[in-house]
N, C-alpha and C positions, 0 to 999 in steps of 0.2 A: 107765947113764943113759938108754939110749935107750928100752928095755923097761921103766923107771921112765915117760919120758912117753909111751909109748903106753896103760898103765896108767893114766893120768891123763887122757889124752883118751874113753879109753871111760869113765870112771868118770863125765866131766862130761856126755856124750852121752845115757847114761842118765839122769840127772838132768833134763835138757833134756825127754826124750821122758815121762818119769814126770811132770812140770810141764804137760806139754802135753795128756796123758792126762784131767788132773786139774783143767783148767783151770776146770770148773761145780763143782767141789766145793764152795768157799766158799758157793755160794747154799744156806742156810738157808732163805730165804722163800718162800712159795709164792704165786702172782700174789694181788693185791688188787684184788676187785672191787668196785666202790660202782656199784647199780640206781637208775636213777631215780625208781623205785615197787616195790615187792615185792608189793604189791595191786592187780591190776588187775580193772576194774568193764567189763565190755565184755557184747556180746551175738555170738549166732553168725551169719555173713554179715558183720563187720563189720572191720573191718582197725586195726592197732593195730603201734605200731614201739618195740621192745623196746630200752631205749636205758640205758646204763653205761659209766663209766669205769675202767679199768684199766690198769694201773701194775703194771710185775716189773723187776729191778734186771738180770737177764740176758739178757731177751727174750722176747718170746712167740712162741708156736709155732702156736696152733689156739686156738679158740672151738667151742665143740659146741652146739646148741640143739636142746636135747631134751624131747619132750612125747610121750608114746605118744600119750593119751586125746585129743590135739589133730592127730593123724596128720603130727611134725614130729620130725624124726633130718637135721638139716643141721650140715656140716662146713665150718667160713671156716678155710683156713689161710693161716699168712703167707708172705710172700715169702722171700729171700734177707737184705734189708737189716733189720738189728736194730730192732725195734721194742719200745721200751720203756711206752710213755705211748699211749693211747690211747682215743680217745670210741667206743665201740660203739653204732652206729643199725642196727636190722636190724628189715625191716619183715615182716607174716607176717598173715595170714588166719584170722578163726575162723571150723572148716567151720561148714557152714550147716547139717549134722545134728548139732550137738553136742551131749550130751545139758546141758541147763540146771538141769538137777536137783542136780547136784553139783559141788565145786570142781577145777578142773582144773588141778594140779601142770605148770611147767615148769622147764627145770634148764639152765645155762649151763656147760657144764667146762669152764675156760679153763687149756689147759697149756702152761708155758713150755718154752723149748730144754733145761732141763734137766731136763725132764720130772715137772717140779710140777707138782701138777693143785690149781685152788680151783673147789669150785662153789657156784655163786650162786642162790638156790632163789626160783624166783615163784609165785605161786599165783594161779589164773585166775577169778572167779565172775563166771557169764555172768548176772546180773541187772541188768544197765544199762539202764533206761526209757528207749527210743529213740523211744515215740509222743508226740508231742504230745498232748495234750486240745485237746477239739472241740466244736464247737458242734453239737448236733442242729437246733434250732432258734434262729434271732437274728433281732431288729427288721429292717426292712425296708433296706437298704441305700441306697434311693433312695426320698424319701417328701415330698409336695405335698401341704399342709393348707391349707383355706381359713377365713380371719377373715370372716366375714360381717358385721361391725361393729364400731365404738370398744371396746366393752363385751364384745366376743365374746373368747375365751378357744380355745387350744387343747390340746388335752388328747392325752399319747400314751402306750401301755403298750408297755413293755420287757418284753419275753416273752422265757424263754429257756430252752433244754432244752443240756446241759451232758454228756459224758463222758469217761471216761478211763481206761486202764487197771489202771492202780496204784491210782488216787483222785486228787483233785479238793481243792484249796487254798484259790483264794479266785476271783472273779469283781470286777471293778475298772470300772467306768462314770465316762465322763470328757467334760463338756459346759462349755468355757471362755467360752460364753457367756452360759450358765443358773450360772457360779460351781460345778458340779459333781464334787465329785471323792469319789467312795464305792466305797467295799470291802467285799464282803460275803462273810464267812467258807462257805468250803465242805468238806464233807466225804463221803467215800463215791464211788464210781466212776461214779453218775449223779446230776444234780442237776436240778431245775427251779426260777425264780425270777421273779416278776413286779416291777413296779416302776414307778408313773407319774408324770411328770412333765409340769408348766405348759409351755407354751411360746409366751408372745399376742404376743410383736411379730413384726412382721412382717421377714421375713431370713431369713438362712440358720444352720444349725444342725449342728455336727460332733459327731458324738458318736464317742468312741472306746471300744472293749471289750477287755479282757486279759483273758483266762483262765489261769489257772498251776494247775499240779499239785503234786502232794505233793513231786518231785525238781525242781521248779523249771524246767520245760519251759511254753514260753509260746505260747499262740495269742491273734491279734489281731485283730480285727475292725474297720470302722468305718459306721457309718450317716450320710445325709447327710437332714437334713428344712430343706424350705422351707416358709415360710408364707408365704400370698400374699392380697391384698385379692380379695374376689369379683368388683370391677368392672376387675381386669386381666387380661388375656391370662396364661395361666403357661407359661413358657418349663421345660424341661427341661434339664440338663446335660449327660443322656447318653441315648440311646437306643440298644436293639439286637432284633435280629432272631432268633426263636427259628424253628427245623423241628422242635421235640420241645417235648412236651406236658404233661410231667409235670416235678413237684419234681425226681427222683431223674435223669433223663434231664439236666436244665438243670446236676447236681454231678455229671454223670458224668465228665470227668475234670478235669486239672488246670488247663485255659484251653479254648479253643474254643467252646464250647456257653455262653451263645448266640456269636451276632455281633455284634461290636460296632459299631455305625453312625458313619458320620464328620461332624460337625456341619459344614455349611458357611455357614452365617449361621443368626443369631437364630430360629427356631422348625423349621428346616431340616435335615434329614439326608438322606444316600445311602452306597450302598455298592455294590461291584460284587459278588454272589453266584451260587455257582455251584449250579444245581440238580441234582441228582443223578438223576433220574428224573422221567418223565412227570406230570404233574397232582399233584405234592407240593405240602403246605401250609405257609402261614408264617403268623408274627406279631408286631408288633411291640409289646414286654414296655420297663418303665420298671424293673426288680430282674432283676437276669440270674440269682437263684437262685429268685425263688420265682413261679408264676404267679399266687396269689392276689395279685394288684396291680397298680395300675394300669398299661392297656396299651391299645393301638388294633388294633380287629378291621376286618374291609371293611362297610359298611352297603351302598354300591351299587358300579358298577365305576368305578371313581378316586374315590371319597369312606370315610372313613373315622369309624368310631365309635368314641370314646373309651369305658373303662368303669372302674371300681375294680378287676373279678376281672378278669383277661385270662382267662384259663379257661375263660368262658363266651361269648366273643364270639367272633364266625367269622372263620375263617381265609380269608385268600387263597391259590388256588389257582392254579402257574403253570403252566401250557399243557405243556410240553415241559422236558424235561431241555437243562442249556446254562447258558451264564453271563448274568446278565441285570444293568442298571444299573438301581435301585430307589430310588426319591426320595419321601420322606416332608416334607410341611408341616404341624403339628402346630399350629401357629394357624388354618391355613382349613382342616384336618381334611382334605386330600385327598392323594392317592399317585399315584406314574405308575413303567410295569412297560415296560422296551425291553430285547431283544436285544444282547448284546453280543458283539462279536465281537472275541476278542485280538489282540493285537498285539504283547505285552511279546517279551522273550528267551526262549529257551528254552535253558535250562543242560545239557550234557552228564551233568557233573558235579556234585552238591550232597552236601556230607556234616554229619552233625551233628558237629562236636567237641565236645572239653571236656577237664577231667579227671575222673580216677577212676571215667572208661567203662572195665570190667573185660575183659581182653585185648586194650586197644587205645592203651595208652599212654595221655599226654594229647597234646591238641591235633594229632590224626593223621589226616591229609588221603585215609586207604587205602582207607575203605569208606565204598562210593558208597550213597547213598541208591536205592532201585529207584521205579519209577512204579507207581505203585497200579494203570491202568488205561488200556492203551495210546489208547483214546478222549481223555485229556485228560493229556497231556505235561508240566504246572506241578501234580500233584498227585504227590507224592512220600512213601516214608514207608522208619522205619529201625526197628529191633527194636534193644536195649541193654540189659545190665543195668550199674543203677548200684550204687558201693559209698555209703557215708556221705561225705556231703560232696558228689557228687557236683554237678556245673556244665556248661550245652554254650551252646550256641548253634549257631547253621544259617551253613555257608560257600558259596560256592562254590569250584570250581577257582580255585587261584590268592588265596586269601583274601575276592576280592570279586565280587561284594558280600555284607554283612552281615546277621543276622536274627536279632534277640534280642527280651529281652523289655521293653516298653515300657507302663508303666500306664495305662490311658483312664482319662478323668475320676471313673468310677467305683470297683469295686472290682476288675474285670478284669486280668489280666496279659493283652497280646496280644503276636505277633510282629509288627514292625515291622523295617524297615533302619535298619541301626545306626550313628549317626557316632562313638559312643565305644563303643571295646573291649574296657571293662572289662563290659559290660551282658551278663552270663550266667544264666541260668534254672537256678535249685538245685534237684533234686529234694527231692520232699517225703519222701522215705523209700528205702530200698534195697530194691531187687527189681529184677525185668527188666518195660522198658516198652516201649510201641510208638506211636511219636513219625509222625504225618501231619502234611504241611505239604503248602498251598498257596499257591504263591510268587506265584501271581498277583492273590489277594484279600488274602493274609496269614494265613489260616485258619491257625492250629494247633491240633492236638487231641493230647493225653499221657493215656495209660491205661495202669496197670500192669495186667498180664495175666499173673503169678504168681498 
C-alpha cells in the first residue's frame, strides 16, 4: 500500500508540473491591434504620435516600431505586471532628409508572453501642404481718403498678387459696412486680381481678406480705410517708425521691423528707441509693410512733412548711436529727438520658453538668453529650432515678469508684458529661428535662418 501511494503522489506531481509547463497553451490568439490611422499624410521635420489599441487574452510582452526608410528600430517592453488592454501613444519624428518621393512603410510587432506576434502595417506619404498661401501683394493696411465735398465720392482698388505652393482656391473680400461679401475663385500657384470699390461716407472702413489654398490652408489679412472731410484735421490710429527702407527689409521677419509708436493722445505718438549706430536714419510710415504710403519725413529740424510716398521724403538723422525718447504731433506736423538714459532692470536671466522648442522640453527655464552686445545689457537674443505647432513667449528667472505677443491697433504683433499667460507667439512655420529682444523698448525681431 505504501509503494501504491508513493506511486500516486508522483504520478499527480507530474501532472501538476506538465499543467504548469503548459500553462499559454490554450492561447490561440495572437494580440489584436486596431491603429488609429493606417494613412498618414505628414511632411519631413515634422512630428507625429503613432497611436493604437491593443487587447491579448494572456499578456503583452514588447511593441517594436520599426521603419528602416524612416531611420526607426525601437523596442517598448513591458513590465512584470500583466497587461492585457492597452492604448499605445508613441510619438516619433520624420527626419528632416526623408526622401518625399516615395511612401514610407512602418510596422508595429506586438508579441505577447506567449510569444504571438501581430503586426500592424502603416504607410507613411510625406505630401502634407504645411505652407500657408501668401499674399505677394495686398491693399494698404492703413489708408486716409479725403471727401472734398457732399457729391465727392471715394474710389479704391484692391490689388492683389496671390501664391502658393500646391495652388491657390479662392481669395474671399469682406467689408460689413459697404454690405460686401465676395469670393472669387482661384486657380494655379500664382494669381493676380483687381477689384474697386465705392466708399463716400465718411467713417471708418474694415475690410477683411482670406486666402485659402487647394488643402484648405488659410491666410488672412485685414485693411483699415478712413474717410475724412477735407476741412478736418485726420487723426491716425497707429503710427510707427521704420530704420529700413525698402518693401522686403519692412517683411523681413515675423514682428519687429517697423516700430510700432505708442499713441498718447489725439494726434500724438512717442516711443523710446534704441539707435544702433552713429548718424542712422529714420521715418515715420502710416503701413508697416509697404513705403509707398503715407508717411512724415523732416522738412526742417523739429517740423515735419507729410507725403503720400514715404519713400521719397527725408529722413531724420540721429546724432549718435544710444537710446533716444521721440515724440511725434501729426496735427501741428512737428517732432522732438532727447537722449534717454535707462533706468529700467536689468535681468540676469531671460529665457524664451514654450513648447515644442526641439531639445528642450516645454516650458524650461535652462537656457539663458545671451546679450547681443556687452555695450547695451536689455538687448538679448536666443537661436531655437521649432517643430509644428510650435508657441514661446520671453520669461524671466523666476517666471516674472512676462513678454508675449500683444496686437497694436494695426496689423503688427509686438512684445509686450503680459497679465494673461495664455498669450504665446506660434511660429509661422518649422525650422530653426533667431529670436532678439529688447526688454527695454519691447523690440522684438524673429527671423528663420535655415
Amino acid at each position: 500500500m505504501s509503494s501504491l501511494k508513493y506511486i500516486f503522489i508522483g504520478i499527480l506531481v507530474s501532472l501538476l508540473y506538465a499543467c504548469k509547463e503548459n500553462k499559454y497553451s490554450g492561447d490561440v490568439n495572437s494580440p489584436v491591434v486596431t491603429l488609429e490611422e493606417n494613412e498618414v499624410h505628414s511632411a519631413p521635420n515634422m512630428d507625429y504620435t503613432i497611436k493604437a489599441h491593443i487587447t491579448d487574452d494572456t499578456g503583452l510582452k514588447s511593441i517594436q516600431v520599426e521603419s528602416e526608410s524612416m531611420k526607426l528600430n525601437e523596442l517598448i517592453s513591458f513590465g512584470r505586471g500583466l497587461v492585457t488592454d492597452f492604448d499605445f501613444s508613441y510619438p516619433i519624428e520624420i527626419p528632416k532628409d526623408v526622401d518625399i518621393s516615395v511612401e514610407h512603410p512602418l510596422q508595429l510587432l506586438v508579441t505577447d508572453v506567449a510569444g504571438k506576434t501581430s503586426v500592424a502595417d502603416m504607410r507613411f506619404l510625406l505630401d502634407k501642404d504645411i505652407e500657408t498661401p501668401y499674399f505677394v501683394e495686398v491693399p494698404q493696411s492703413r489708408l486716409v481718403l479725403t471727401k472734398n465735398s457732399d457729391t465727392d465720392f471715394s474710389l479704391w482698388i484692391l490689388s492683389f498678387e496671390m501664391k502658393d505652393n500646391n495652388g491657390l482656391a479662392s481669395l474671399k473680400i469682406e467689408c460689413d459696412k459697404i454690405g460686401l461679401n465676395s469670393t472669387i475663385p482661384l486657380n494655379g500657384t500664382e494669381a493676380v486680381y483687381e477689384h474697386q470699390v465705392n466708399i463716400s461716407e465718411i467713417g471708418d472702413y474694415t475690410f477683411l481678406f482670406t486666402l485659402t489654398d487647394i488643402t484648405g490652408l488659410v491666410s488672412t489679412v485685414s485693411s483699415q480705410i478712413r474717410v475724412v472731410s477735407k476741412d478736418r484735421p485726420v487723426d491716425l490710429p497707429s503710427l510707427y517708425l521704420t530704420d529700413v527702407f525698402t518693401d522686403k527689409e519692412l517683411n523681413d521677419d515675423e514682428f519687429g521691423v517697423p516700430v510700432v509708436m505708442t499713441k498718447t493722445k489725439e494726434y500724438n505718438f512717442e516711443l523710446i528707441y534704441y539707435n544702433r549706430t552713429d548718424h542712422s536714419e529714420i521715418l515715420f510710415i502710416t503701413d508697416p509693410s509697404k513705403m509707398a504710403a503715407k508717411g512724415f519725413g523732416v522738412k526742417s529740424e523739429g517740423s515735419l512733412l507729410p507725403g503720400d510716398d514715404a519713400s521719397v521724403l527725408s529722413r531724420l538723422a540721429l546724432p549718435e548711436k544710444g537710446y533716444y525718447k521721440i515724440c511725434v504731433d501729426i496735427e501741428h506736423l512737428t517732432y522732438s529727438i532727447q537722449k534717454y538714459t535707462p533706468s529700467a532692470s536689468i535681468y540676469d536671466r531671460l529665457h524664451v520658453t514654450g513648447e515644442k522648442i526641439k531639445g528642450r522640453g516645454d516650458w524650461n527655464l535652462e537656457y539663458d538668453m545671451k546679450v547681443e552686445n556687452s555695450e547695451n545689457p536689455y538687448i538679448v537674443y536666443d537661436e531655437f529650432e521649432a517643430a509644428e505647432g510650435a508657441n514661446f513667449k520671453v520669461s524671466a528667472e523666476g517666471w516674472s515678469p512676462k513678454w508675449g505677443p500683444v496686437p497694436d491697433n494695426g496689423d503688427k504683433v509686438i512684445f509686450q508684458r503680459l497679465t494673461d499667460t495664455d498669450q504665446n507667439y506660434h511660429t509661422q512655420s518649422v525650422g530653426k529661428y533667431r529670436f532678439t529682444f529688447d526688454y527695454l523698448t519691447e523690440r522684438a525681431v524673429l527671423k528663420r535662418i535655415d
